[in-house]
N, C-alpha and C positions, 0 to 999 in steps of 0.2 A: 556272292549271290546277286543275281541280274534285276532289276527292278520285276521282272515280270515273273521269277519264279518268286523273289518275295511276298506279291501279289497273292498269285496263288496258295502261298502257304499259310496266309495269314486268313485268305478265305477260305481255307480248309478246316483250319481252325476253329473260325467263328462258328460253322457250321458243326463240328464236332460239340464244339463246347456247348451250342445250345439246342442238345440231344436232337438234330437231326438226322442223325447218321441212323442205319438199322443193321440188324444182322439176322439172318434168315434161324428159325427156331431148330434145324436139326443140326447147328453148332451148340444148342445151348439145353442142360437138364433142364427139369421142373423147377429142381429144388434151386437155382441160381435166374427165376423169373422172379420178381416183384410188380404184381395186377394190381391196378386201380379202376374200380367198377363203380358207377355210376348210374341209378336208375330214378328218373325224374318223370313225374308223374304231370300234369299242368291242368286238369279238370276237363279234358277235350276226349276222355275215355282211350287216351292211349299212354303207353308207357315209353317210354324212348330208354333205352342201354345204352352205356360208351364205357369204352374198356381201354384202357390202355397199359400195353406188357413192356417193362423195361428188363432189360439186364441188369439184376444187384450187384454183381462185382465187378463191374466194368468202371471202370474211372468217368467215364463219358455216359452212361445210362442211355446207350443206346434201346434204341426201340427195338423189339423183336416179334418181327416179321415171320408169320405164321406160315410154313411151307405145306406143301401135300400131304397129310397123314395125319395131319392137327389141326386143330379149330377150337373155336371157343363157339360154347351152343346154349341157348337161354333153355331150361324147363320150367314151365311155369303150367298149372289146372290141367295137367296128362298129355302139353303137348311139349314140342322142342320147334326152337326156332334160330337158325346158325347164324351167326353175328357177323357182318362184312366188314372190310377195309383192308389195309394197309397199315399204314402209320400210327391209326387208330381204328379201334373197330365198332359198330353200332349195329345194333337191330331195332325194331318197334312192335311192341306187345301190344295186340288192339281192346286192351283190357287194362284197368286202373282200380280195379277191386280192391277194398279196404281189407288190410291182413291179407292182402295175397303172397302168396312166399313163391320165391323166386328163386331157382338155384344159376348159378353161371359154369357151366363146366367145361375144363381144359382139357381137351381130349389128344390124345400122344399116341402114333404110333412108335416111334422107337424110345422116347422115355416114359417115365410114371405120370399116370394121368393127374389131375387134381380136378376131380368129378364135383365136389361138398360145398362152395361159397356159394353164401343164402342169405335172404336178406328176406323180410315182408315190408309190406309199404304201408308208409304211415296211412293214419285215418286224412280223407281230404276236407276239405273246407274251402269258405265263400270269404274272398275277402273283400267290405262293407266297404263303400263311395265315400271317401270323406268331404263334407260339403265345408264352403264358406272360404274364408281367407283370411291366414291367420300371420300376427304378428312373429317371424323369427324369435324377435327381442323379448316380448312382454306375452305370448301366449303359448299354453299348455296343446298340444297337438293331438287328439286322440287318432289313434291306429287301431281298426276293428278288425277282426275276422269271427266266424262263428265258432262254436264251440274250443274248449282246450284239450292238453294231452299232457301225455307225458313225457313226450318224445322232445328233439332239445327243437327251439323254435328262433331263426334270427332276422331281423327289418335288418335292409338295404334300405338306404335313399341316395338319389344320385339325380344330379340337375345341374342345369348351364350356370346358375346362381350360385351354387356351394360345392365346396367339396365332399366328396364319397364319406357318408354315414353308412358306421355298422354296427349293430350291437346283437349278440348272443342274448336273450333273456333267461334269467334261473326259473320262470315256471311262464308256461303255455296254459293261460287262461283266457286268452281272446282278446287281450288288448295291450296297447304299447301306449303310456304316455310319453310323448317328446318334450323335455322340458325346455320352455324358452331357453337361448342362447350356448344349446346342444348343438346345433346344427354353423358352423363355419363359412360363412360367406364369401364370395371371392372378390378380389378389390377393386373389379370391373361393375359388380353388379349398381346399378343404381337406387335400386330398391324399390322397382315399379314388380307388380305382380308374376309369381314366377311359377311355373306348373313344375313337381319334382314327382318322381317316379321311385315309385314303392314296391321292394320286393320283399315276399314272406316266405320262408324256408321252412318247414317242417321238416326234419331230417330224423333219421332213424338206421343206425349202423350195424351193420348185418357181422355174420363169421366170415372170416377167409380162409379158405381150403388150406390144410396147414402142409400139404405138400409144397405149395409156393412158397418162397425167401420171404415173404409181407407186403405189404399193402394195405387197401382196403375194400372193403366194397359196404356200401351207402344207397339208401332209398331216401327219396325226397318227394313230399307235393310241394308244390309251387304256385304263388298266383301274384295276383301286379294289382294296384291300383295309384291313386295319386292324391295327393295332397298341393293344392297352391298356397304360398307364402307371398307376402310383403316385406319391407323394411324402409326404414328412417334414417 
């Protein structure tokens, strides 16, 4: 084998292996599609969709690539709205309505459609300016947003200073304390004042049409604030 077809086989490869390849949908039934549906809300009175259709028996989880006759179409308050792309597909709902139910349907003409994954979107909320500047080491960090739920709620933090903070909380009550020497610092920082970026998830996991192989499909609000740190 010649250096150059090497080359390209290896970059064929990479490309395979990290499901960039597709295959157009009227190779492939309903029932051997696995959808992951995504509906994110951000308090700006719109909804954004992203969908993405893999092949479940495919070694490689090639994308598929939605040809003539099929589409994925949002229903949502008595209208439809058809979702674009390629490799992946998006729309935008110009509505963020609390408990608005959402269906996503796979529409097929030459296989079984999967019309039924539905999701409604959590309740939204404001999340609270944390003031002052607090010690990593020796201080409690309050994280506010307004009211709670029921639905599962998780804080990101992430900054030039530390490493990616995550935690899932077991109840959505409107506040996260951070406990001093939670948060991971990195060996560069020197410990002058450091601005970190705060995301709150509220998430709430919908059915998936059970004509699809699996996946899922998920509504979330979302909002950002921040917090600055020191260190010694």
């Amino acid at each position: 084998m010649t250096t150059l077809t090497k080359t390209l086989a290896a970059l064929t490869f990479a490309t395979l292996a990290t499901g960039c390849s597709q295959m157009g949908s009227s190779q492939v039934p309903t029932q051997d599609i696995e959808a992951t549906i995504t509906l994110t809300a951000r308090g700006d009175g719109r909804t954004v969709i992203d969908a993405d259709l893999r092949h479940a028996r495919s070694a490689w989880g090639e994308s598929v690539n939605l040809e003539t006759g099929d589409a994925l179409v949002a229903e949502y308050d008595g209208r439809r709205r058809r979702l674009d792309g390629g490799f992946g597909y998006s729309g935008v709902l110009p509505t963020d309505a609390p408990d608005m139910l959402v269906r996503v349907a796979l529409d097929r003409m030459s296989f079984t459609p999967a019309p039924d994954s539905r999701v409604r979107l959590p309740d939204p909320f404001e999340a609270f300016r944390t003031r002052g500047v607090y010690d990593v080491d020796y201080d409690t960090i309050p994280i506010e947003w307004s009211g709670g739920s029921d639905d599962a709620m998780s804080v990101e933090i992430s900054g030039h200073c530390i490493f990616g903070f995550e935690r899932t909380l077991r109840f959505d009550d409107g506040v996260f304390l951070l406990r001093p020497g939670e948060l991971d610092a990195t060996s560069s920082w020197d410990g002058s004042p450091c601005t970190l970026d705060v995301t709150l998830r509220r998430t709430r996991v919908g059915v998936l049409d059970p004509a699809l192989d699996g996946g899922s499909i998920v509504a979330q609000q979302v909002r950002t604030t921040s917090v600055v740190v020191e260190g010694w």
